[in-house]
C-alpha positions in Angstrom: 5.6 9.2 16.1 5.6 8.8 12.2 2.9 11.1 10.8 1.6 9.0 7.6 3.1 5.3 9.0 1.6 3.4 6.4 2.2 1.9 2.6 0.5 -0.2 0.4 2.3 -3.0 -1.9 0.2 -3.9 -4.1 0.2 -7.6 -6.0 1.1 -7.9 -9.9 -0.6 -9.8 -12.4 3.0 -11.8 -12.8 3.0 -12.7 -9.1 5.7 -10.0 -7.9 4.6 -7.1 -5.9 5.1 -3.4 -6.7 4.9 -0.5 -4.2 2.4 1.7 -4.4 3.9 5.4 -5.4 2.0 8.7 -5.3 4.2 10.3 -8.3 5.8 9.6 -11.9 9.1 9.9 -9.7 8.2 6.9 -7.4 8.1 8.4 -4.6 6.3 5.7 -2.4 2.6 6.7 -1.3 2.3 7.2 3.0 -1.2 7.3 3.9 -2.5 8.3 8.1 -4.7 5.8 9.1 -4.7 1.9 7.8 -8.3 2.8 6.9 -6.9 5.3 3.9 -4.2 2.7 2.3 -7.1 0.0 2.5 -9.2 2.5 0.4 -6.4 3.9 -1.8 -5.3 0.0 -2.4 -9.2 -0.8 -3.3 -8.9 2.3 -5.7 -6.0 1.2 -7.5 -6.4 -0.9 -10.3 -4.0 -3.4 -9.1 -4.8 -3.4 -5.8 -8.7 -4.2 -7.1 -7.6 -6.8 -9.3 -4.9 -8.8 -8.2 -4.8 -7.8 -4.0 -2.7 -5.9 -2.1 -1.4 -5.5 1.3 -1.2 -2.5 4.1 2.1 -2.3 6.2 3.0 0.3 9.1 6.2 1.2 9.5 8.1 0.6 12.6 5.7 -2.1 13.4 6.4 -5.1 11.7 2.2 -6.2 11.3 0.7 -7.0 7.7 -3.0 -6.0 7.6 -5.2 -7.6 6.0 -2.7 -10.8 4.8 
């Protein structure tokens, strides 16, 4: 079992879509529980302005598109 299975990737003004990272050397943010990258993608600023979307590795489901 994968200990922090899930990302966000968040939407861009420009329409492309950028991973969310949890450094300045892009390392990409792993959250728990889907409930945390929901609130960490609410929290960022573009997550809150432009959307975003929570994946789980090793599963293949979007939640929340």
């Amino acid at each position: 079992m994968i200990e922090k299975p899930f990302f966000v990737i968040l939407n861009h003004q420009n329409g492309s879509v950028l991973p969310m990272v949890e450094n300045d050397d892009g390392d990409l943010a792993m959250f728990e529980t889907e409930t945390d990258a929901v609130t960490a993608g609410n929290n960022n600023p573009l997550g809150e302005h432009y959307g975003f979307e929570v994946f789980e590795l090793g599963d293949g489901r979007c939640f929340g598109c």
